[in-house]
N, C-alpha and C positions, 0 to 999 in steps of 0.2 A: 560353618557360616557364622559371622558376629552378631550378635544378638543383639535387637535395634529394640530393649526397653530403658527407659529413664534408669532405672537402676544401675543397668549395665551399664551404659555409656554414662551415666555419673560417675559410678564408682569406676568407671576406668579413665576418667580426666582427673582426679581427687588421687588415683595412685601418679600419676605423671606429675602431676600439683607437687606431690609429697616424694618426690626423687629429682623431679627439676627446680623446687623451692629455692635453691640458691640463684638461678637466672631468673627465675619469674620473677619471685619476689625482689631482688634485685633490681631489675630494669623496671620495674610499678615501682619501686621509691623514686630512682632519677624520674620518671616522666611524671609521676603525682607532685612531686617537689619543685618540678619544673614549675608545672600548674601553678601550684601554691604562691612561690614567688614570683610569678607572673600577675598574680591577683592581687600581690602586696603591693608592686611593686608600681603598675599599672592599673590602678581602682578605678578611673578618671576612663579608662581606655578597655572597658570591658569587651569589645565589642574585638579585637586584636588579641588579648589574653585568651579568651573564649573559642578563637577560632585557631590559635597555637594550639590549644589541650583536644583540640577535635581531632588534628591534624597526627601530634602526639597520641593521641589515644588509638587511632585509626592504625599507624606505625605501629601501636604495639601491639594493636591484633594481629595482623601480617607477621610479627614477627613469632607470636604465638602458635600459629598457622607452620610454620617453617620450624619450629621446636618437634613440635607433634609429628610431623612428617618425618625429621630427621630422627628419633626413637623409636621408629615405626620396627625395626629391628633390632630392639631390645636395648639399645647406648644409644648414646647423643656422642656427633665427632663435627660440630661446630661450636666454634664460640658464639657469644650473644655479641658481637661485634658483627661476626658473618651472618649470621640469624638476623640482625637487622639489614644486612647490607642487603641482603637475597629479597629484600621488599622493597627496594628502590624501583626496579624495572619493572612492579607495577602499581608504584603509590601514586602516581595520579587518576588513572582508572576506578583503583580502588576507595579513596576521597570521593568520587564522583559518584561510584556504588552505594556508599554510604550515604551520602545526600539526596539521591534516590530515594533510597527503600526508605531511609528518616522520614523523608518527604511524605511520600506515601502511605506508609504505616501510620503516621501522625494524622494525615486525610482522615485515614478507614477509621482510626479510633472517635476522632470528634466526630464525623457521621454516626454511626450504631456501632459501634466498637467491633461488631464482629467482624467486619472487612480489615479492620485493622489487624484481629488475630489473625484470622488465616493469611495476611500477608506475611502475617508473624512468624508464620508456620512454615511456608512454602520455603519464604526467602531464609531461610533457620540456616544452610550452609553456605549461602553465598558467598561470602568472604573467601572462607577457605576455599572456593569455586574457580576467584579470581587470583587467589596465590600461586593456586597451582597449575591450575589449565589453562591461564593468561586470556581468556577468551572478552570479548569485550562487556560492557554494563550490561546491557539488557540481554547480553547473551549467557552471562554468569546468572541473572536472574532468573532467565528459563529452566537454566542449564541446574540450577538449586529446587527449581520444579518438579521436574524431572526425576532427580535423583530423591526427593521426597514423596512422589506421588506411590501410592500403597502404603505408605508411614506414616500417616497424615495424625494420627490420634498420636501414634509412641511419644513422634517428635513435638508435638504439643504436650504432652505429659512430660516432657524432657525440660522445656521453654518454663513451664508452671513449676518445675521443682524447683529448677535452678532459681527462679525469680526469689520464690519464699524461702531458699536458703540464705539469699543475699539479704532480701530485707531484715530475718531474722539477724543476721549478722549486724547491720545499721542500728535495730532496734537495741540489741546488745550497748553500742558504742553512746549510740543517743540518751539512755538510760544513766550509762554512766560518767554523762558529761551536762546531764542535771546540775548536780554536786559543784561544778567548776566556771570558769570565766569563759567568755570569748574566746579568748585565744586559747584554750587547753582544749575548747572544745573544737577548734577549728583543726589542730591537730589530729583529734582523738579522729576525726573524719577523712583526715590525708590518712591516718593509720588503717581505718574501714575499707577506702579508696582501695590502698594497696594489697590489702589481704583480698579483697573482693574481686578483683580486676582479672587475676586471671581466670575465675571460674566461668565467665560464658566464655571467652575465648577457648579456651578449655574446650566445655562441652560442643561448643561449635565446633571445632577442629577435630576429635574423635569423632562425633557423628557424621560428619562428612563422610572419613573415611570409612566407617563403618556401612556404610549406606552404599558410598562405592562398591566395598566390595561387595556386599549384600548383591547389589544390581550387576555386578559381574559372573559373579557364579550361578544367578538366577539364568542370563544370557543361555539359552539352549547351543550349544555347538553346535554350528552348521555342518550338517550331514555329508560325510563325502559321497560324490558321486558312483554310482554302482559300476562295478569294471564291468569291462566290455568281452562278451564270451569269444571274443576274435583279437584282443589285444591290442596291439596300435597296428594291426591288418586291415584294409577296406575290407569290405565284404565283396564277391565279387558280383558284379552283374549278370541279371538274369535273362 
């Protein structure tokens, strides 16, 4: 049975990280670089740029989602062409998912922050929810519920590592662009961007399936019926 602690399911998105680093990191340059020059190019029009790189960023979770999935058997046998394509039949939904739970989780946080976490928590695999089981918004949000509920601390402990690995990584890049101008620093941040980007995806998409399976093998088999000491004979009447 896979083992639903932060450790585990870190360190087994950080080996997929470090065996699919050519597509990951790859497709975070084109969509960070999108961004970038979307920002340079359009500063006046933030409002359009900003909702590209949502849009973009959302795509490249999905298509994170469908990487994970497709190594689930030890190789990857799509390109990151098909990887993204396999997220078209549900990137409106999932934009929609997103702005939900954004929605919501931003609620719970400026209330008392804790509605915010354990929305945090709950909805932790949604995404991946909507990649693969096409079910609709608030039916992938249940359906993230669900497949969370009994893991409620792991998956929070999973949420919390990954968060201070990322910032640690920022903190790294912002440290070292002290030293430099605007624009080295704006860079050194598309660079942060990229190397960061696939780590919650990532953890999100092995915990998913982790969890899965977790909640399938937990599933008791339904008991076959007890044979009948007469077979498929009536009994006879008395």
């Amino acid at each position: 049975m896979p083992e639903i602690r932060p450790g585990a399911i870190i360190g087994r998105a950080f080996q997929i990280y470090r065996d699919q680093a050519a597509t990951l990191l790859g497709a975070a340059l084109i969509i960070f670089a999108i961004q970038f020059l979307l920002a340079l190019l359009l500063p006046r029009l933030f409002f359009i740029a900003g909702l590209a790189a949502f849009v973009l960023s959302v795509f490249y979770g999905g298509m994170v989602v469908n990487l994970v999935r497709d190594v689930q058997d030890g190789r990857r046998d799509h390109s990151m062409g098909e990887l993204f394509s396999a997220v078209a039949p549900v990137a409106l939904p999932l934009i929609g998912l997103a702005i939900v739970a954004g929605i919501a989780i931003s609620i719970g946080f400026v209330l008392i922050i804790i509605p915010g976490l354990i929305l945090l928590t709950i909805w932790a695999v949604a995404a991946p929810v909507m990649v693969i089981e096409h079910p609709g918004v608030f039916t992938a949000l249940g359906r993230s519920r669900e497949l969370v509920r009994g893991y409620g601390w792991q998956v929070f402990g999973t949420i919390l590592l990954v968060a201070l690995i990322e910032i640690a990584v920022y903190l790294v890049f912002v440290i070292i662009g002290i030293a430099f101008s605007d624009a080295i620093r704006a860079v050194l941040n598309w660079i942060a961007a990229t190397l960061t980007a696939p780590i919650v995806a990532l953890t999100s998409s092995v915990l998913y399936f982790a969890l899965l399976a977790t909640k399938e093998q937990a599933a008791p088999a339904a008991a076959p019926p007890a044979p009948s000491p007469f077979g498929n004979e009536t009994q006879p009447g008395v």
